[in-house]
C-alpha positions as CSV (number, residue, x, y, z in Angstrom):
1,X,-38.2,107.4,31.4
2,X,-41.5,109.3,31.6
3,X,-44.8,108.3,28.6
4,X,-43.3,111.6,27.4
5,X,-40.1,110.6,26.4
6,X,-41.1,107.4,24.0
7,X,-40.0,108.5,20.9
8,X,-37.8,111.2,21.5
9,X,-34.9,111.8,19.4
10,X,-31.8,110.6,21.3
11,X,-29.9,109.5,18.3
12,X,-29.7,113.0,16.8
13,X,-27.8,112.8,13.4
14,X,-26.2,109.6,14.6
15,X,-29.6,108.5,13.9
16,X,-29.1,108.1,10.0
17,X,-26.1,106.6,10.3
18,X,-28.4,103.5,12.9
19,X,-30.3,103.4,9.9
20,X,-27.7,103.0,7.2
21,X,-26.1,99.8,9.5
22,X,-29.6,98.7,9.7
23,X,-30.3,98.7,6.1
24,X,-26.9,96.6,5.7
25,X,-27.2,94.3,8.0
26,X,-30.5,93.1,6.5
27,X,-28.6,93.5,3.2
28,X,-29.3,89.9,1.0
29,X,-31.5,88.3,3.6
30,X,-34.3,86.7,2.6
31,X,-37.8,88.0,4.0
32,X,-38.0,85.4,6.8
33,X,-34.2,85.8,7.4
34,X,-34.7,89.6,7.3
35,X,-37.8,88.9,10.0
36,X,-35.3,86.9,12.1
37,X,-32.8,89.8,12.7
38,X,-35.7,92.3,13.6
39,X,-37.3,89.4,16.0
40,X,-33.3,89.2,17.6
41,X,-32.3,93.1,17.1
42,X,-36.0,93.6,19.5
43,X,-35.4,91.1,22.2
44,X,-31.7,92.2,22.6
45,X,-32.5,95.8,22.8
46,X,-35.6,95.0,25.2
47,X,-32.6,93.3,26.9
48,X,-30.3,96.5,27.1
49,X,-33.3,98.8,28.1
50,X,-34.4,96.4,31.0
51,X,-37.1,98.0,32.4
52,X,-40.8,96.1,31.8
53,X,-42.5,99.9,32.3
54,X,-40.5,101.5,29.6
55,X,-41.0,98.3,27.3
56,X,-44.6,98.3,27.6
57,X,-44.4,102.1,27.2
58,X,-42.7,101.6,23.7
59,X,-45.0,98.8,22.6
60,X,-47.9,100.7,23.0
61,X,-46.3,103.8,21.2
62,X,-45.3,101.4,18.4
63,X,-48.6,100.2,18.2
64,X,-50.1,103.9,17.5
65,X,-48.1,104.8,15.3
């Protein structure tokens, strides 16, 4: 995965429907609960990408924007 590719669409419309099972699964959690599940959801998905170049890519692209 090139710089150029961090935050390309891959998701297309499936995208919205990521977003709607995100929205649920943080559904009645509390703030810190809520925290939680985005602290897991990152470090398993860090997991599945498994590549330390593209993860620091991404951090620095989430930090821009």
């Amino acid at each position: 995965m090139s710089g150029d590719d961090i935050g390309r669409d891959r998701l297309g419309a499936a995208g919205d429907d990521f977003y709607a099972m995100l929205m649920a699964a943080h559904e009645g959690l509390s703030l810190e609960d809520s925290t939680k599940l985005n602290a897991r959801l990152v470090l398993l998905l860090a997991n599945q990408v498994g590549d330390p170049e593209t993860l620091k890519k991404v951090l620095a692209a989430a930090r821009k924007t």
